[in-house]
C-alpha positions as CSV (number, residue, x, y, z in Angstrom):
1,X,97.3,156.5,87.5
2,X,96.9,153.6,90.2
3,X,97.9,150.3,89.7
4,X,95.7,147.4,91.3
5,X,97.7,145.2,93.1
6,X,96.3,141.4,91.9
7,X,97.4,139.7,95.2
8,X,95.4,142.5,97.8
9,X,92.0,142.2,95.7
10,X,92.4,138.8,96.8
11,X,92.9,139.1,99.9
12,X,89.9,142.3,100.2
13,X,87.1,141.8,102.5
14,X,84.1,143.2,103.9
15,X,82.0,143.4,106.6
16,X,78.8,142.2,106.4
17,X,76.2,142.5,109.5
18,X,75.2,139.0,109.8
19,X,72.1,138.0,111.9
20,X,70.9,134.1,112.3
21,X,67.6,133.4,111.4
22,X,67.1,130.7,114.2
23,X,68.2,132.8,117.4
24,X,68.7,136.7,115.9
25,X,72.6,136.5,116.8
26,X,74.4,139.1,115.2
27,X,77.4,139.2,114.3
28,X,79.8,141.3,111.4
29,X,81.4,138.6,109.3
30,X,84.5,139.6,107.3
31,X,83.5,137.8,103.4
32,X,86.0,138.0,100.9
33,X,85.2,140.4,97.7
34,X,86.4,138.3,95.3
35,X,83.7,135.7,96.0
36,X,80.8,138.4,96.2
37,X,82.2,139.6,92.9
38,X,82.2,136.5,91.2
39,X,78.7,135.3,91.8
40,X,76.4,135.8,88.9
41,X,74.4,138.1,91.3
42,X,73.5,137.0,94.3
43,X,75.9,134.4,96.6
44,X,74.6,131.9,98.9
45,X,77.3,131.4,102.0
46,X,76.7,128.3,103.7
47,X,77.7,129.6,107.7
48,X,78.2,126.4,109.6
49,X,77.5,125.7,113.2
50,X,80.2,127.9,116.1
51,X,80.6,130.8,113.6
52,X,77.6,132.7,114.0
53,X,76.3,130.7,117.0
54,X,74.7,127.0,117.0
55,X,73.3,126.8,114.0
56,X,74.1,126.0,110.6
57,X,71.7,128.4,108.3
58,X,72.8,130.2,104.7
59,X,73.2,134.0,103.7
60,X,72.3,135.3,100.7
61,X,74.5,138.4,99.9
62,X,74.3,140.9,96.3
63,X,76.6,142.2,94.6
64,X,76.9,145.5,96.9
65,X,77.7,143.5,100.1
66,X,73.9,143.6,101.2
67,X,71.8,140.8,102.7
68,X,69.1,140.0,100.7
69,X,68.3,136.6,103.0
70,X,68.8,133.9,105.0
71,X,68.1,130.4,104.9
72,X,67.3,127.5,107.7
73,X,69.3,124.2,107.2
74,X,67.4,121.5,107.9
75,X,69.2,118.8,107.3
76,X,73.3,118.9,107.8
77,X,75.1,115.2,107.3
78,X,77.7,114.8,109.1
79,X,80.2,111.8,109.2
80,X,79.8,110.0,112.4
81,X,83.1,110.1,114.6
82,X,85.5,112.0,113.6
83,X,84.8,115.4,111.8
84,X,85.6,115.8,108.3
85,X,89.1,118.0,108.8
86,X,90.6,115.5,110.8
87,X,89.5,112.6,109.0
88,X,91.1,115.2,105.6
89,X,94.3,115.4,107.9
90,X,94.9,111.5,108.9
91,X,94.2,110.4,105.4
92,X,97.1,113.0,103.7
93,X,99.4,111.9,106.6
94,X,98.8,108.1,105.7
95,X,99.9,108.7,101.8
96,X,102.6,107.7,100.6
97,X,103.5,109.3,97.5
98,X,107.1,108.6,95.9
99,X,107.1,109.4,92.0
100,X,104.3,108.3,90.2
101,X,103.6,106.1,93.1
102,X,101.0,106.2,95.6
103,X,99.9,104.4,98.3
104,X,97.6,104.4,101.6
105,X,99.6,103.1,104.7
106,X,97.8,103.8,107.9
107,X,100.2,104.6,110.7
108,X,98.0,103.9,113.8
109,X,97.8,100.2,111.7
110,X,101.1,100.3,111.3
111,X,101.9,100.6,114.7
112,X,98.7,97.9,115.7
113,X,100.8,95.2,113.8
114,X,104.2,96.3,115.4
115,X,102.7,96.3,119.2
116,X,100.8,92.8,118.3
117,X,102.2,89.6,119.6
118,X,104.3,87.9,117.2
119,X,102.2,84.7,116.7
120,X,98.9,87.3,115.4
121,X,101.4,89.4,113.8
122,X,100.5,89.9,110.5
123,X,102.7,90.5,107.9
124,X,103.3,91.1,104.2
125,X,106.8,90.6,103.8
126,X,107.2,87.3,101.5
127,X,108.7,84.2,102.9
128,X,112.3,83.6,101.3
129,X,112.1,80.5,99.4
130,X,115.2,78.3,98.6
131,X,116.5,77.8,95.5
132,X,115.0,74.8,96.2
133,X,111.8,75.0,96.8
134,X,111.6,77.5,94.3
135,X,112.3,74.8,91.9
136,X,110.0,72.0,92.8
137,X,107.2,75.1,93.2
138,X,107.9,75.6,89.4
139,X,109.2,73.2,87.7
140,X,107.4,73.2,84.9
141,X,108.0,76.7,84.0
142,X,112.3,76.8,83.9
143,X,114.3,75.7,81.0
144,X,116.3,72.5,80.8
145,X,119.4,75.2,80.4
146,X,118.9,77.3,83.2
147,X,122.6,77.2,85.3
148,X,120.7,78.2,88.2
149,X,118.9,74.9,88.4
150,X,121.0,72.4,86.6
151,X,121.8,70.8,89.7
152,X,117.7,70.0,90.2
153,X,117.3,69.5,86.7
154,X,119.5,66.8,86.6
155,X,118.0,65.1,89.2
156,X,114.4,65.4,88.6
157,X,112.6,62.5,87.4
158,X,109.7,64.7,86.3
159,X,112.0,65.7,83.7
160,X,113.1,62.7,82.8
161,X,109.2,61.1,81.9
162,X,108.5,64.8,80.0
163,X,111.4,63.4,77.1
């Protein structure tokens, strides 16, 4: 009795005589069974540009590894600049991920802000505000009994023309 290893019919290929239908390059392409396998009965393999040779086209393959067609692209987007694996790669190096927190901080802007001349520096720190100027900026909004402010309190006239 043999037992199927689960990992190695993952990891089974076959070759598959490829030929595009632009140029006629041939070429054997390794495709991995477990794809074929799953397809209801035929899968479409999108080959993209450099693997075969220039030119993006699709592959029809059955069930018993056999070409049953091939397909033209004629229209393949793109993203303009960078290609889409290193745009994929930048933006997971730029996460920042701590718990249930995440956040998007570019390091090439990070590094723009640090090389910038102070006075077009931009920054999001918060200015620190004296106790002060916290006070006359809210007023309004802290108790006639907070200790923290009693000494402002005492001498606001605002306060006074509130009783």
């Amino acid at each position: 009795m043999t037992i199927s290893n689960p990992v190695q019919s993952l990891n089974e290929t076959r070759k598959v005589p490829t030929i595009c239908p632009i140029c006629k390059t041939k070429k054997d392409l390794d495709l991995p069974a477990s794809i074929v396998n799953q397809a209801s009965n035929i899968a479409t393999i999108s080959l993209p540009k450099g693997l075969i040779c220039d030119h993006h086209f699709q592959m029809f393959v059955d069930k018993n590894f056999q070409v049953r067609g091939y397909q033209k692209v004629d229209l393949e987007m793109e993203l303009k600049g960078n290609d889409q694996q290193q745009n994929d790669k930048e933006l997971f190096e730029n996460l920042l991920l701590d718990g249930n927190y995440l956040e998007y901080r570019p390091k090439n802007l990070q590094q723009q802000e640090e090389s910038a001349p102070p006075r077009n520096r931009k920054t999001s720190m918060r200015k620190t505000m004296s106790n002060e100027e916290i006070y006359e900026e809210f007023w309004e909004f802290i108790a006639d009994d907070n200790a923290e402010f009693q000494d402002f309190i005492l001498k606001d006239e605002r306060r006074k023309k509130k009783e």
